[in-house]
C-alpha positions as CSV (number, residue, x, y, z in Angstrom):
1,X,57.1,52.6,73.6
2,X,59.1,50.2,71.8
3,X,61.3,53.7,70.0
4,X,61.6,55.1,73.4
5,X,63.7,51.6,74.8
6,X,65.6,51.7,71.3
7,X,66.3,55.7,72.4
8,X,67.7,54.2,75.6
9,X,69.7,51.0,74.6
10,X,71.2,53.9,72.1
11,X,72.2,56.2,74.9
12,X,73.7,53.6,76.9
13,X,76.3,52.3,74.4
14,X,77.1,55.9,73.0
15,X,78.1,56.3,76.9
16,X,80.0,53.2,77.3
17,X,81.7,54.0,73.8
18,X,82.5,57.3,75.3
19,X,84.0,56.3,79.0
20,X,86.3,53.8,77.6
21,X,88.0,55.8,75.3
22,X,88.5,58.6,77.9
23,X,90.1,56.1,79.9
24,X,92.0,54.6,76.9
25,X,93.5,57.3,75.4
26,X,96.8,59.3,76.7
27,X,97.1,62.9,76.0
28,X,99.9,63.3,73.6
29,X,103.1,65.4,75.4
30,X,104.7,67.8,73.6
31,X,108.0,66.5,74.0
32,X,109.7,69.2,71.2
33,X,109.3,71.6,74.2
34,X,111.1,69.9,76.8
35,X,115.2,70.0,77.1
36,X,116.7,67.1,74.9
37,X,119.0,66.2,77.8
38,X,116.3,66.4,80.3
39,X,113.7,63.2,81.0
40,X,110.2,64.6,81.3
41,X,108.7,64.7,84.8
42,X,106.0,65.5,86.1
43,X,105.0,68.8,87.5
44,X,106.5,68.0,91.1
45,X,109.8,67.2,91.6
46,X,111.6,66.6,94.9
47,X,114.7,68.4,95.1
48,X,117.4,67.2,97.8
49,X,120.2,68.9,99.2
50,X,122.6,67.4,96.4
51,X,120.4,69.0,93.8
52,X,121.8,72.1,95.2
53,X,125.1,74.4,94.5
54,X,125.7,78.0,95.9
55,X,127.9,80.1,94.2
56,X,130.0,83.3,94.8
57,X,133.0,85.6,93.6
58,X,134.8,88.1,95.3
59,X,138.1,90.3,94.5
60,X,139.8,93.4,96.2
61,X,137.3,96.0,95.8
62,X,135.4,95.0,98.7
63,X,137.7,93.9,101.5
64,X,134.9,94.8,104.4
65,X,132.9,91.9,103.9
66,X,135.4,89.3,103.6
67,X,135.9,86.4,105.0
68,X,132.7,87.0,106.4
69,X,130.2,87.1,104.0
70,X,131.8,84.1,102.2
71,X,132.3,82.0,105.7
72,X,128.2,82.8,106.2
73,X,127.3,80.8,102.9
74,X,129.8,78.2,103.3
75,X,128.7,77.3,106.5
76,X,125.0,77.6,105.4
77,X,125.9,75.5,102.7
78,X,127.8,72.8,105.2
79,X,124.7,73.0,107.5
80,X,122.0,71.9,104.4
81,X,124.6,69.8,102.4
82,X,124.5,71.6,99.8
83,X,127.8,72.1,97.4
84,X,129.6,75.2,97.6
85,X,131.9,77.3,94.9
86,X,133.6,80.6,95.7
87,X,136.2,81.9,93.5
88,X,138.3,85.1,93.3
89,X,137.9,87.1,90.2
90,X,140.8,89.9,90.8
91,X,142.8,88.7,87.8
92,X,139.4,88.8,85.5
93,X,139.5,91.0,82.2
94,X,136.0,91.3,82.4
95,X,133.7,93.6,85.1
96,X,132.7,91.8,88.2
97,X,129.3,92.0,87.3
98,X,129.7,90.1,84.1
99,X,132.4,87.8,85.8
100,X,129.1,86.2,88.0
101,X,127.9,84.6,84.6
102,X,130.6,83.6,83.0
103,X,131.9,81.7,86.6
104,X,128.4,80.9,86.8
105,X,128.5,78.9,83.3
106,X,131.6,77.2,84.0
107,X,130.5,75.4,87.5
108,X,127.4,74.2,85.8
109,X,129.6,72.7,82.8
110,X,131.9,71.3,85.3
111,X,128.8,69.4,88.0
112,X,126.3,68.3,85.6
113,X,124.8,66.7,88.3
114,X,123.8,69.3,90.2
115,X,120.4,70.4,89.0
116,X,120.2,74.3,91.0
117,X,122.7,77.0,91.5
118,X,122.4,80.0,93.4
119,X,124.5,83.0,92.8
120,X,124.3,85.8,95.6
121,X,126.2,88.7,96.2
122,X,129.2,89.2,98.5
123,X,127.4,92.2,100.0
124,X,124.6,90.2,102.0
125,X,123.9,88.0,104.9
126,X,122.3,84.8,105.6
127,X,120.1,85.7,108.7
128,X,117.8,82.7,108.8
129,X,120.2,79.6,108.3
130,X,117.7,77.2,109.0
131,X,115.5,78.1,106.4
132,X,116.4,75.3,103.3
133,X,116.4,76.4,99.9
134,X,115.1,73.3,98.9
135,X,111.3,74.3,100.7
136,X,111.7,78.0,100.8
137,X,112.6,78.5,97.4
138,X,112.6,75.3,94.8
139,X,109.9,73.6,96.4
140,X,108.0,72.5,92.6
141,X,104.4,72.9,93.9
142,X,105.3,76.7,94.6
143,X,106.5,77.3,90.9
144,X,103.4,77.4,88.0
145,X,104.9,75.3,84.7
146,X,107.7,74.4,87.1
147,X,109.0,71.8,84.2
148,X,109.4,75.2,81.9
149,X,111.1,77.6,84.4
150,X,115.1,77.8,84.4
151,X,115.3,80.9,85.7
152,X,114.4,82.0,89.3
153,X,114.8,85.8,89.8
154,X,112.7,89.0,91.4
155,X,112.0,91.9,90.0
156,X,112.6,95.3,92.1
157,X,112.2,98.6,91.0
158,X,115.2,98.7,88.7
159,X,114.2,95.7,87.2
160,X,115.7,92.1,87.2
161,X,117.9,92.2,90.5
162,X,121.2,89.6,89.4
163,X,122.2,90.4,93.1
164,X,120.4,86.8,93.6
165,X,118.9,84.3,90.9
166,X,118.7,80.7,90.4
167,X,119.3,78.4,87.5
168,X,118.7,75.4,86.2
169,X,121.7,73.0,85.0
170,X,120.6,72.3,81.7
171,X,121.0,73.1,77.7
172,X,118.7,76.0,77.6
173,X,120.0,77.9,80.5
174,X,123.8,77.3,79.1
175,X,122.5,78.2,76.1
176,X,121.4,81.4,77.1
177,X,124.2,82.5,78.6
178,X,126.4,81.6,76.1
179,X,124.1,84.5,74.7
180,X,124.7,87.1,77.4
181,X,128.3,86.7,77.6
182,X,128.0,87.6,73.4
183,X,127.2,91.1,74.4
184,X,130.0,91.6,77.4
185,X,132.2,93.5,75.6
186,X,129.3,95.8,74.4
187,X,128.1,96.6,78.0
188,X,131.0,96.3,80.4
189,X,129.8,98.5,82.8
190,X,128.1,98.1,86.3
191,X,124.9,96.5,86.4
192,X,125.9,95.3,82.6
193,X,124.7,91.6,82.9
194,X,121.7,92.7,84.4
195,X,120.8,95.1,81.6
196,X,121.6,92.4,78.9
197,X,119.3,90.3,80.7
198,X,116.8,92.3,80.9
199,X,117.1,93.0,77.6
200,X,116.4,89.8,76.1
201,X,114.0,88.3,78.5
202,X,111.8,91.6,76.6
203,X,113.1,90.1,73.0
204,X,111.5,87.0,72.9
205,X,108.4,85.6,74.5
206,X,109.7,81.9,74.1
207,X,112.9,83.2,76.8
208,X,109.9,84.6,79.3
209,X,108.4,81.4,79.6
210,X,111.5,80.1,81.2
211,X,111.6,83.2,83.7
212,X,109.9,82.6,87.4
213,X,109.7,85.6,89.9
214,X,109.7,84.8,93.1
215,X,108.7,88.0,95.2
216,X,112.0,89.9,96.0
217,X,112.1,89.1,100.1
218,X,112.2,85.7,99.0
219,X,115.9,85.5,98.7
220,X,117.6,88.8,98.2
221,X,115.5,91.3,100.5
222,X,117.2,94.8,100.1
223,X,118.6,96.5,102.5
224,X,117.6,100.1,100.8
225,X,116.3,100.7,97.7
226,X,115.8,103.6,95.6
227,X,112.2,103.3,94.5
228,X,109.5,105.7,92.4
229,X,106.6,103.5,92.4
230,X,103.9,105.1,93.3
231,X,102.2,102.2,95.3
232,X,102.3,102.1,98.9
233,X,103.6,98.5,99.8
234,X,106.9,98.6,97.3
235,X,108.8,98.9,101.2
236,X,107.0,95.6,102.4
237,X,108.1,93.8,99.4
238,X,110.8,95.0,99.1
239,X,112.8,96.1,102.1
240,X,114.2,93.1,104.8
241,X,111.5,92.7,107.5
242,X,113.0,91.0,110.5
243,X,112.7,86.9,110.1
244,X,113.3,86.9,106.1
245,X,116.0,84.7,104.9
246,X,118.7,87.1,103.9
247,X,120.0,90.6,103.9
248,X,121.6,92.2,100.5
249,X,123.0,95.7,100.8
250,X,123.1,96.5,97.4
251,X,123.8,100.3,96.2
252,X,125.6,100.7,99.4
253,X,128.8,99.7,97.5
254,X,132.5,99.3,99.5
255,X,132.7,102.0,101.5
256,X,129.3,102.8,102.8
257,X,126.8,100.8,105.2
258,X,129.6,99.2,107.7
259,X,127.7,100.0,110.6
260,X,124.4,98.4,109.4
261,X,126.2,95.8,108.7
262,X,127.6,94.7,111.7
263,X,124.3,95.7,113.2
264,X,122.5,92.8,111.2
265,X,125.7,90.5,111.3
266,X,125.0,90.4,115.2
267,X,121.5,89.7,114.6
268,X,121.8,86.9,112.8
269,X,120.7,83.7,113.7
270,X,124.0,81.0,114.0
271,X,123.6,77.5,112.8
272,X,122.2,75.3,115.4
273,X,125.5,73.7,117.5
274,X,123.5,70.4,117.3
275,X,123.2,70.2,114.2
276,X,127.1,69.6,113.6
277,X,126.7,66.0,113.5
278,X,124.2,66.1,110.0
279,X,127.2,68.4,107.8
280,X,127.3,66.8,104.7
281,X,130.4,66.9,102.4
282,X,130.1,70.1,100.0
283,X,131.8,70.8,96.1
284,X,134.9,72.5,95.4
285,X,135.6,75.5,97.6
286,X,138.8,77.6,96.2
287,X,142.0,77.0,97.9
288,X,143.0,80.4,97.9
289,X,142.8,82.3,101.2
290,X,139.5,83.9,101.6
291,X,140.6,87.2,103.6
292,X,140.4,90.8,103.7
């Protein structure tokens, strides 16, 4: 009898000894992984409006879509108070395509306070302006590892669609394009940054960790889209379904899809009249004349 208490007195304190160093002791955070210019935080993070940048180019080859297209962003952008960057790249050495990144690069150098920029193409449409990017698509408890993730982008059948992405303003992300922008001269044709891309998020698995893929009718749904998938639902993930957030008419190019166009630009819902009195300041819009 008097072993079996002993057994028990034994069991208690190993469980007490136990409990208090659960409670005691902190897991250790690997802080080696996380950005040196960039506190840890914990997996959810608020973003507001001011966390937020969209950004767009545009130069002669496409004359049909402005001022619209940029006017549709801007005053998206006015409506959410988010900043707003639109630049002409006529007078660029480099491809349009590659011209995206290296803008890109420069307005996150120049706002390091801004935490999120979007780029989206010329050729596309806000349909949905009331739909905030802050919920719809950076909202951190929709994003696994969201601490890890700098790069918000969808995949469609061609791969890593650059039509629309996300980064994150901080030293990785600069970093790596700092990287792509090494092999512009190598690829200079269409679709070039995209391939580049594409090719190193397959180099390295340490890059792929910072890659999140949003489904594609997130934030760029396609207009059309060439696709040899054999599964069934690439259209419904894929194609714009009425009620998505935005339009993109990519592969239609300059000349083609005018009609469709203006079919969805009548569609599209306008930003609330009463909601002029909550416009917010925005960043640094050109000054040149935005016009066809």
């Amino acid at each position: 009898m008097q072993k079996r208490y002993v057994g028990v007195i034994l069991t208690a304190i190993a469980c007490v000894i136990l409990y208090f160093t659960f409670i005691t002791i902190t897991p250790s955070v690997h802080l080696e992984n996380v950005p040196n210019n960039v506190p840890f935080r914990a997996s959810y993070e608020k973003i507001e409006p001011k966390d937020i940048a969209i950004v767009m180019a545009y130069d002669e080859n496409m004359p049909f879509y402005l001022p619209r297209s940029v006017e549709n962003k801007q005053e998206y952008a006015k409506y959410h108070g988010y900043s707003f960057f639109a630049h002409n790249i006529s007078k660029s050495e480099l491809h349009s395509s590659w011209s995206k990144i290296t803008y890109m690069k420069q307005v996150m150098e120049e706002n390091p306070r801004i935490s999120w920029f979007w780029w989206i193409d010329l050729d596309s449409i806000i349909m949905d302006p009331t739909i905030s990017l802050e919920k719809h698509v950076l909202d951190s408890e929709k994003i696994v590892n969201y601490n890890n993730k700098d790069i918000l982008i969808a995949w469609d059948c061609n791969g890593l669609n650059t039509g629309s992405f996300f980064l994150r303003n901080r030293r990785w992300t600069h970093d790596f394009l700092n990287t792509m922008i090494q092999y512009a001269q190598q690829d200079r044709g269409y679709y070039g940054e995209q391939r580049v891309m594409q090719r190193l998020y397959r180099k390295d698995q340490t890059i792929v960790d910072h890659f999140s893929f949003p489904l594609l009718r997130t934030f760029t749904a396609a207009y059309q889209h060439e696709c040899g998938l054999d599964r069934g639902d690439w259209q419904s993930l894929h194609l714009y379904h009425p009620g998505d957030f935005l339009i993109h008419f990519a592969n239609c190019g300059a000349d083609k899809c005018h009609d469709v166009f203006e079919k969805h630009w009548n569609e599209r819902k306008s930003v609330p009249v009463a909601s002029t009195s909550r416009l917010n300041p925005v960043g640094m819009v050109t000054n040149e004349t935005v016009s066809p």
